[in-house]
C-alpha positions in Angstrom: -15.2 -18.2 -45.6 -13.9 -15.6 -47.5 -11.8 -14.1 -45.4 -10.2 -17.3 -44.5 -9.1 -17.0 -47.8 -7.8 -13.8 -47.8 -6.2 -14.7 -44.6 -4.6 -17.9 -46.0 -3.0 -16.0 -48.9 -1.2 -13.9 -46.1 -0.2 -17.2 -44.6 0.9 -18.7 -47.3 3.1 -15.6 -48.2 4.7 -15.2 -44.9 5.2 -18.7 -44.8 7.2 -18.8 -47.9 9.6 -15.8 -47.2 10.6 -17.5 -43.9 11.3 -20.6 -46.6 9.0 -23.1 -44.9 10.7 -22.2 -40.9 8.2 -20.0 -39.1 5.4 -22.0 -37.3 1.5 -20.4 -36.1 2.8 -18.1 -33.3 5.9 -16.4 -35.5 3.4 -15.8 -38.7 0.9 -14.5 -36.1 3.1 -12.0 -35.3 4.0 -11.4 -39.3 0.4 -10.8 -39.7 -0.3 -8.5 -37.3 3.0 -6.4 -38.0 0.8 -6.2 -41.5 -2.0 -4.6 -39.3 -4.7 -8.0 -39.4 -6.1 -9.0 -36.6 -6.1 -12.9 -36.2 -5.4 -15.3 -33.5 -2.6 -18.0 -33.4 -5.5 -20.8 -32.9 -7.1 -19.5 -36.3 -3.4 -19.5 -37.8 -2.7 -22.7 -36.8 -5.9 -23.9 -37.9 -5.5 -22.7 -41.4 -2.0 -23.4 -41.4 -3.3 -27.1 -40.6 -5.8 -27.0 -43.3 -2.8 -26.4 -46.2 -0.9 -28.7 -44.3 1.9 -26.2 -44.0 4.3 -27.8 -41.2 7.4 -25.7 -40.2 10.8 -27.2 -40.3 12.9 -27.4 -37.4 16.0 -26.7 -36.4 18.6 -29.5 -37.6 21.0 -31.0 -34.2 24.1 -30.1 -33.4 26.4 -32.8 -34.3 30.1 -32.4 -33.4 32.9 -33.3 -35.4 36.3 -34.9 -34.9 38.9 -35.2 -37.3 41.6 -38.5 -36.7 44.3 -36.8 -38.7 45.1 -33.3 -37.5 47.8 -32.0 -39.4 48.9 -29.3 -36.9 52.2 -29.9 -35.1 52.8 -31.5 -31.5 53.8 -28.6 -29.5 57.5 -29.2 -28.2 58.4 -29.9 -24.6 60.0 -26.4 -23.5 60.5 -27.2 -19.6 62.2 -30.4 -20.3 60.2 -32.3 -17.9 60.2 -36.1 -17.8 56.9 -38.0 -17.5 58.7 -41.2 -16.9 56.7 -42.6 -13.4 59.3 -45.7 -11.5 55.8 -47.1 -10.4 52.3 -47.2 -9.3 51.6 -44.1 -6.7 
């Protein structure tokens, strides 16, 4: 068991200096850029055990703004929009 806790202090570490964002597979690859050999089941097991849950991304949400204050461009080729009827 000890070097699950070893193991979790490296977790924990690389878990915190991605603030909270990188999930089993992403501090799998952290660790073994460090040189220790583990698997992303084991990671994800520990990571389970100290209930450390990455955040997702937040959604997109568009914007629209009612009031633009940018000017109406001007009507240069004079055309008249003015239909006599239907087709």
């Amino acid at each position: 068991m000890t070097k699950d806790r070893l193991l979790m202090v490296k977790i924990r570490t690389s878990f915190e200096d991605s603030r909270g964002t990188y999930g089993a597979l992403r501090i799998k690859a952290d660790l073994c850029e460090q040189g220790e050999q583990v698997s992303r089941q084991r990671t994800g097991r520990l990571m389970r055990q100290a209930e450390l849950v990455a955040r997702g991304k937040r959604k997109f949400r568009t914007t629209t703004k009612a009031k633009s204050s940018h000017p109406v461009a001007e009507n240069l080729l004079a055309r008249n929009f003015d239909a006599d009827g239907p087709n």
